[in-house]
C-alpha positions in Angstrom: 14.5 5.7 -29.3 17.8 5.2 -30.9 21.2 4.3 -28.3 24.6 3.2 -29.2 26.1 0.4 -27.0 29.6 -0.9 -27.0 29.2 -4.7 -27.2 31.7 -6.9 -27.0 33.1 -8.3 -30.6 32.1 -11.7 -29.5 28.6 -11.5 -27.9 27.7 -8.7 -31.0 28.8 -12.0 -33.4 26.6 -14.7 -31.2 23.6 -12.3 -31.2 23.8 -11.6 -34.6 24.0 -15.6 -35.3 21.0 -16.0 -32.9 19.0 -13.4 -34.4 19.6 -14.9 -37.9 19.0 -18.2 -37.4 15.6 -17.2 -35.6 14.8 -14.5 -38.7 14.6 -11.4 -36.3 16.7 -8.6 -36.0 19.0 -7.9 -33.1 17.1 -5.0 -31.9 14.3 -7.0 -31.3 16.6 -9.4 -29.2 18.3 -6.5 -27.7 14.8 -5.5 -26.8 14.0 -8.8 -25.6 17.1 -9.9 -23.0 16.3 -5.9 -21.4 12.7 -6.9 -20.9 13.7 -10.5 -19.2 16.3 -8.6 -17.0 14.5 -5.8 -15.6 11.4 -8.6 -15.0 13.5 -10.3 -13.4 14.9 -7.4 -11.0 11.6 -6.2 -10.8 10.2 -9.7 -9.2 13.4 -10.3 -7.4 12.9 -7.4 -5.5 14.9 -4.4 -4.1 17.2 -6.5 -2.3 18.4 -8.7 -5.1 17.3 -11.7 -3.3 15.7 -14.1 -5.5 11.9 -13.9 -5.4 9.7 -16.4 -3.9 7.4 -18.7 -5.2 4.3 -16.4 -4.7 6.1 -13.2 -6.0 7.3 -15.0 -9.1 3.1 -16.3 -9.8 1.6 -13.6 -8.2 -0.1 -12.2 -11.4 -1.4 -15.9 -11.9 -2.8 -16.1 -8.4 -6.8 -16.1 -8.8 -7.0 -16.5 -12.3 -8.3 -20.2 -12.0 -11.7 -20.6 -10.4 -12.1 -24.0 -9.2 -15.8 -22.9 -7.3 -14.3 -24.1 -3.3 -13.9 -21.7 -1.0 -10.5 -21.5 0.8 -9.8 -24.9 2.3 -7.6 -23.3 5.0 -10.2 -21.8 6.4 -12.5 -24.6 7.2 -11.4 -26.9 9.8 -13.0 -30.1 8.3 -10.5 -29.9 5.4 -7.9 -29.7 7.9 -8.4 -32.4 10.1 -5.7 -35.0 8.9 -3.5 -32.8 7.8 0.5 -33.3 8.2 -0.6 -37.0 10.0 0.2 -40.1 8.1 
């Protein structure tokens, strides 16, 4: 889809710079910074707080199997914990 956007004189000139120097065209980095910013609204939530820890890895929770069941749920694992 085409768009026109009025960009200031001096952000147009950096992004041009950037996209040269990294052999891309600035649609691509257009492209690119909207992507980042509506992941980043989209993780932060409705409220614009920032996200926590599990929202911001929640697509990465599970993806490792290390074979032990949870440890939180078995007392012996427990036993010592938060003591010195």
């Amino acid at each position: 889809m085409k768009t026109t956007l009025d960009i200031p004189p001096e952000i147009y000139r950096q992004a041009k710079i950037k996209a040269a120097t990294e052999g891309r065209k600035i649609r691509d980095l257009v492209t690119e910074g909207l992507v980042i910013v509506l992941h980043q609204a989209t993780v932060s939530g409705a409220s614009g707080s920032p996200a926590s820890a599990f929202d911001a890895m929640r697509s990465a929770c599970g993806c490792a199997a290390s074979g032990v069941s949870d440890l939180a749920t078995n007392p012996k694992h427990l036993k010592a914990f938060g003591r010195a």
